[in-house]
C-alpha positions in Angstrom: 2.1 76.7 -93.7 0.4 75.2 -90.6 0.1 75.9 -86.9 1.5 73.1 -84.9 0.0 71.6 -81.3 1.9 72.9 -78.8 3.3 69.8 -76.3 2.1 71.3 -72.5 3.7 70.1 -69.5 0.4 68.8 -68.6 0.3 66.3 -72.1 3.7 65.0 -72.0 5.8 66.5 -69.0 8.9 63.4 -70.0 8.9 64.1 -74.0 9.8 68.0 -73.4 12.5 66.9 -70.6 14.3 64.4 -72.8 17.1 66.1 -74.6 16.8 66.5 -77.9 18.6 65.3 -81.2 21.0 67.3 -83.2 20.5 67.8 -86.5 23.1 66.1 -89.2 24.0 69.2 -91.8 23.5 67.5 -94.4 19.3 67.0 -93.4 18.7 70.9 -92.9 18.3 71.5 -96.3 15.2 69.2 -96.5 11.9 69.6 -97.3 11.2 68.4 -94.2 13.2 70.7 -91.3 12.5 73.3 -93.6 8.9 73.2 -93.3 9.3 72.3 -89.6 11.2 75.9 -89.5 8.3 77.6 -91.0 5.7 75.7 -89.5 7.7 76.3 -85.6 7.2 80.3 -87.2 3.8 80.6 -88.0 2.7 78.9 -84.3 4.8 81.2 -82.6 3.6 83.8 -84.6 0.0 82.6 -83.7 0.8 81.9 -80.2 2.2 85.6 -80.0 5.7 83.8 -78.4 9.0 85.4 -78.4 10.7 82.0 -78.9 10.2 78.1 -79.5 11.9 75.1 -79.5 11.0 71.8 -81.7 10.4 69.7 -78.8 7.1 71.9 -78.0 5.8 71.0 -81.2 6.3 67.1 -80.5 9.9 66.9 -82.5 12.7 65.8 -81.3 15.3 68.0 -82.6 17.6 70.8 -81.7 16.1 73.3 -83.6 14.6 76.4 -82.4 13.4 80.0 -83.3 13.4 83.2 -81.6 12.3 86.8 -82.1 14.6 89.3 -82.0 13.6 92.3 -80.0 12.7 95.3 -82.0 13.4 93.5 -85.1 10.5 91.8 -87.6 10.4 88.3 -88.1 12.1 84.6 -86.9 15.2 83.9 -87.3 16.6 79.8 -86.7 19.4 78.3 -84.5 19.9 75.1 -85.5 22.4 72.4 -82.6 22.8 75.5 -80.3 25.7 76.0 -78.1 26.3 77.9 -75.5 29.6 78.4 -75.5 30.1 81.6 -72.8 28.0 83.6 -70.2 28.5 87.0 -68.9 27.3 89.4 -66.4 26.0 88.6 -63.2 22.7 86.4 -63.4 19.4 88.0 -63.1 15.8 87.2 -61.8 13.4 87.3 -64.6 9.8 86.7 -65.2 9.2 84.6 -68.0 6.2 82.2 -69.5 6.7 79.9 -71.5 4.0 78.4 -75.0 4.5 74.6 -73.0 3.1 75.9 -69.9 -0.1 78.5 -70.7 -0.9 81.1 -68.3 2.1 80.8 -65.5 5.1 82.8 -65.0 7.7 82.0 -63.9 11.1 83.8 -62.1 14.1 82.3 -63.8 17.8 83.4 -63.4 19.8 84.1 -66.5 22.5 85.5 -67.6 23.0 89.3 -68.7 24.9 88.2 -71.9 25.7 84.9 -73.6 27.1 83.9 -76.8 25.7 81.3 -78.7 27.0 78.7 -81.7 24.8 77.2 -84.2 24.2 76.5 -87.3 21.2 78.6 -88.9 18.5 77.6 -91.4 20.9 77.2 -94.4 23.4 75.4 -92.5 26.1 77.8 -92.3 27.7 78.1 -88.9 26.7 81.0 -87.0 28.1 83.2 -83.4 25.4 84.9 -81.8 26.8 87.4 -78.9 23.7 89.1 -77.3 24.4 92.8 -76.6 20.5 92.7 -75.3 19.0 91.4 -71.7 16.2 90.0 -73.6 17.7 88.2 -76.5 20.0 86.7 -74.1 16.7 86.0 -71.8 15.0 84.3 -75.0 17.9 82.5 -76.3 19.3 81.2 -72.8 15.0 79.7 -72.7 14.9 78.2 -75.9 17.9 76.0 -75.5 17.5 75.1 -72.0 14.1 73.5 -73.3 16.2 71.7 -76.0 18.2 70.3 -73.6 15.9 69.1 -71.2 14.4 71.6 -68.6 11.9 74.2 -68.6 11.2 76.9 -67.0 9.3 75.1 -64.3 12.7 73.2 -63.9 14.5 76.3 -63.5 
């Protein structure tokens, strides 16, 4: 697979705050998003990031991955949701791949759940029971959907 550019806030500030494009079910299964998916992995992987989305790689499309804490690997949320938030928001310190070497403070919430579809296309419910995951996921899609953490 390849390691992608990443898009910085300082190379093209208006492409990662343009919402991004839902993917049609029937396209996940293609060559194409697929390698996209494994290509998004392997620059994470390189970059040593928790999380990206596909608008950081110059791709308009509401696809992202995320590491789960303590767990090995990527795992896909493809058109995320959020469709509830719990706990009372939080300050946390977070970078992010678009904008190298800042941190940022950023409230989130404690808990969120999450629908999506994943890299098969089968509808998924993610219900965070961790801080981070919840931290990494609530990230992720606010950069598909137009702000980063510099917004926030």
């Amino acid at each position: 697979m390849s390691i992608l550019n990443i898009v910085t806030v300082d190379i093209d500030a208006d492409f990662l705050s343009t919402k991004t494009t839902d993917v049609d079910k029937t396209h996940i299964l293609s060559n194409e998003i697929q390698t996209l998916i494994e290509d998004m992995m392997d620059t994470c992987h390189h970059d040593n990031g928790l999380g990206l989305a596909a608008n950081q790689v110059g791709v308009s499309a509401s696809i992202c991955i995320y590491k789960e804490p303590g767990k090995v690997g990527f795992k896909t949320l493809i058109n995320p949701v959020i469709v509830a938030k719990e706990g009372k928001m939080t300050s946390w310190e977070e970078g992010c791949l678009s904008i190298p070497g800042k941190s940022f403070n950023v409230k989130r919430f404690k808990r969120i759940t999450v629908k999506g579809l994943d890299r098969d296309g089968n509808p998924m419910v993610i219900k965070t029971k961790s801080k981070q995951l919840a931290k990494i996921l609530q990230h992720e899609i606010c950069l598909l959907y137009t702000s980063d953490a510099a917004d926030e």
